[in-house]
C-alpha positions, 0 to 999 in steps of 0.5 A: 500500500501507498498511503502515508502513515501517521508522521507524528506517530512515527517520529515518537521514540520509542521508551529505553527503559521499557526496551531495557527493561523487556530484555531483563524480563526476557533474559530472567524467563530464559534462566539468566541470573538478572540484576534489573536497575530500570525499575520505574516501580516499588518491590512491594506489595499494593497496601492490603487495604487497598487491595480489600477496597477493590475486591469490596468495589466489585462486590458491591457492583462498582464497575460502570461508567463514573463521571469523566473526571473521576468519581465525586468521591475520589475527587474529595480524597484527592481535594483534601490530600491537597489540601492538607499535604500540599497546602493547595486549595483545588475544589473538586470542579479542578481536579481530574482523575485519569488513567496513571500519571502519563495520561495526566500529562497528555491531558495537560498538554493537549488543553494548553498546546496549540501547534508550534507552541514551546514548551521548556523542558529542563534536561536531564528530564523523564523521556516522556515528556519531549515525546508528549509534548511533540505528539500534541503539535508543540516543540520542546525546548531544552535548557541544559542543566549540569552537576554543578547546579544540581541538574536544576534549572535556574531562574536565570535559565527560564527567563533566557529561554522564554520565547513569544511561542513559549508556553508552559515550562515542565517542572518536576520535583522530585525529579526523574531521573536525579533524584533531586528537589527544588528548594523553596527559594530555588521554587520562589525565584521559577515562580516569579519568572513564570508569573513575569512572562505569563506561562504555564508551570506544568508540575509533575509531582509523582514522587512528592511524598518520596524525599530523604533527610532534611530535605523538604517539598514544596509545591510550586502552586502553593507559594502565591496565588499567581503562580497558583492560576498558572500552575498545573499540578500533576501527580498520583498513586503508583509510586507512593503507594505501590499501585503502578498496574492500577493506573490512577493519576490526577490534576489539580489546575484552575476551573479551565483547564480542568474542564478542557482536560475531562473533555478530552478525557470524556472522549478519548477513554471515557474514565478511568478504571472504577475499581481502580478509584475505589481503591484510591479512595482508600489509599488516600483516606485509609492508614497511611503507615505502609508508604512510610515504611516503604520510604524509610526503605527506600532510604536505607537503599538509597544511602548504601548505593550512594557510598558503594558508588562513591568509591567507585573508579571512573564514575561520579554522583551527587546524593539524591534526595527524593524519588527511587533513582541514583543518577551517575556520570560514566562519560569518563569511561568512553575514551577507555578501553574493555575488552580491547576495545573503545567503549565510546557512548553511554549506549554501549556501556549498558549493552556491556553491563546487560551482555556480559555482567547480567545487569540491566541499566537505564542509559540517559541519552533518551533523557538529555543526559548522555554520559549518565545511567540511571539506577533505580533502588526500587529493587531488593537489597540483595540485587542492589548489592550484587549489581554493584558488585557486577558494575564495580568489576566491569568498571575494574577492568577498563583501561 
């Protein structure tokens, strides 16, 4: 056949931690001993509350339609959870349920894309979101932001990169893949930049209650009632509570943009699942002593990768502070050798790790970053540690 297909469609790259991590499951089912570091998810188990709430939604016949914005009840769950934790006023007319944090995204940028319209991506970023914003008719814009600033964009960097097509910047804290937080002031400063050159702060908060030592989370919406108007704020479920298969995300954003999003979702996938948000609701309004538990996990994990990778040869890394993810600068290996030969790009050296270490890692080209991996620590202890026995000897034996 002759006829064109979809070149919007065609020019989306395809996800390399779903392909890394497809290859590690792949290999695993073959009998191979595998350490997986792509992990995007939690190692632990839904709460078992949550799971009860939804054998209780079944058997009480919660399995129709609900509103397209998600149930009235769950929207009150989440109104109070942003409320009371991020210290954000959003009434239930704001707020839209969608299936996992992605399709939160998509909506959001589909209500504020017209085509050709910008939108600031600070790199290193979750490779989603270029792809996102590239299928709803926008163009991402890059700013790069080194170790030396923590890998955060600067009021500074905003303001310089701001167009008359610029949009939204995206913002995400803590973020994928450093692990690091934007600080109150560092927050204050994007703020009055935004609110300066009247765009859209989209904020991607998936990781909110995942932060580490001292370090606090703020949401930018919640610092002043202009950067509250031009301000997004999307998060979820999956991380937090360990319910990536049940597909919940949400948004709070103003009266607007709100019903343009559940619009669009009203067409698109009608709602989300209804025995997923039954859960939700539990999740959100039942005990919350398991996601505590899984954070002082995580933690701990966190703090021993952090010291293994530090006495490492040839490799840096900061400290993160929030989220599940190590992000570490391997560039200096390229111009060494393995195995007599030049090892050259971040691509080849996790097809090394893979191919002859059985350890899978994430390569950060696809996220702005092409010196780095990226580690997740959402993995037992035991694989963390026998991982970076295998990394460690690989690293070992370049020259």
């Amino acid at each position: 056949m002759s006829l064109e297909l979809s070149r919007k469609a065609m020019d989306v790259k395809p996800s390399s931690t779903l392909a890394i991590t497809a290859k590690a499951k792949k290999m695993k089912a073959e009998g191979k001993d595998v350490v997986g570091f792509g992990a995007g998810e939690p190692d632990f188990a839904t709460p078992e509350n949550i799971c009860n709430a939804a054998k209780r939604a079944i058997d009480e016949g919660c399995t129709k339609y609900t509103p397209a914005a998600g149930t009235i009840e769950l929207r009150k769950a989440i109104s109070k959870k942003f409320k009371d934790f991020n210290k954000l006023d959003y009434d239930i007319d704001q707020i839209v349920v969608s299936n996992g944090g992605k399709h939160s995204l998509t909506n959001i940028f589909e209500a504020l894309i017209n085509p050709g319209d910008e939108v600031i991506i600070p790199a290193p970023f979750w490779l989603s979101y270029p792809e996102m914003v590239k299928l709803c008719g926008g163009v991402p814009v890059f700013v790069d932001c080194p170790a030396s600033a923590d890998y955060k964009i600067t009021a500074e960097q905003l303001d310089k990169a701001i167009t008359e097509k610029t949009k939204a910047l995206v913002l995400n804290s803590p973020n994928n893949p450093t692990g690091m937080i934007y600080t109150r002031e560092e927050l204050e400063k994007i703020a009055d930049v935004a609110v300066k050159r009247d765009i859209y702060v989209v904020a991607d908060e998936m990781y909110e209650y995942l932060v580490y030592d001292d370090n606090e989370f703020v949401s930018i919406a919640s610092l002043n009632e202009e950067i509250y108007k031009r301000t997004i704020t999307c998060s979820g479920l999956s991380k937090s509570y360990s319910m990536t298969g049940w597909r919940i995300g949400y948004a709070g954003a103003s009266k607007e943009i709100a019903k343009l999003m559940s619009s669009i979702q009203s067409h698109q996938a009608s709602n989300p699942n209804s025995i997923a948000q039954a859960a939700a609701v539990e999740a959100l309004n039942g005990p919350q002593d398991a996601p505590e538990v899984m954070r002082k996990e995580f933690d701990k994990r966190r703090k021993y990768m952090y010291e293994r990778i530090s006495k490492m040869p040839y490799v840096s890394t900061i400290k993160p502070q929030g989220a599940f993810y190590v992000f570490i600068d391997f560039s200096k290996v390229f111009d060494k050798c393995y195995s007599g030969e030049k090892i050259g790009d971040i691509a080849n050296v996790a097809r090394i790790l893979i191919d002859d270490y059985q350890t899978a890692v994430i390569p950060c080209a696809d996220f702005g970053a092409p010196g780095n991996i990226r580690l997740s620590y959402a993995i037992s202890m035991e694989d963390i540690t026998k991982g970076l026995d295998r990394i460690e000897e690989f690293l070992n034996k370049i020259k």
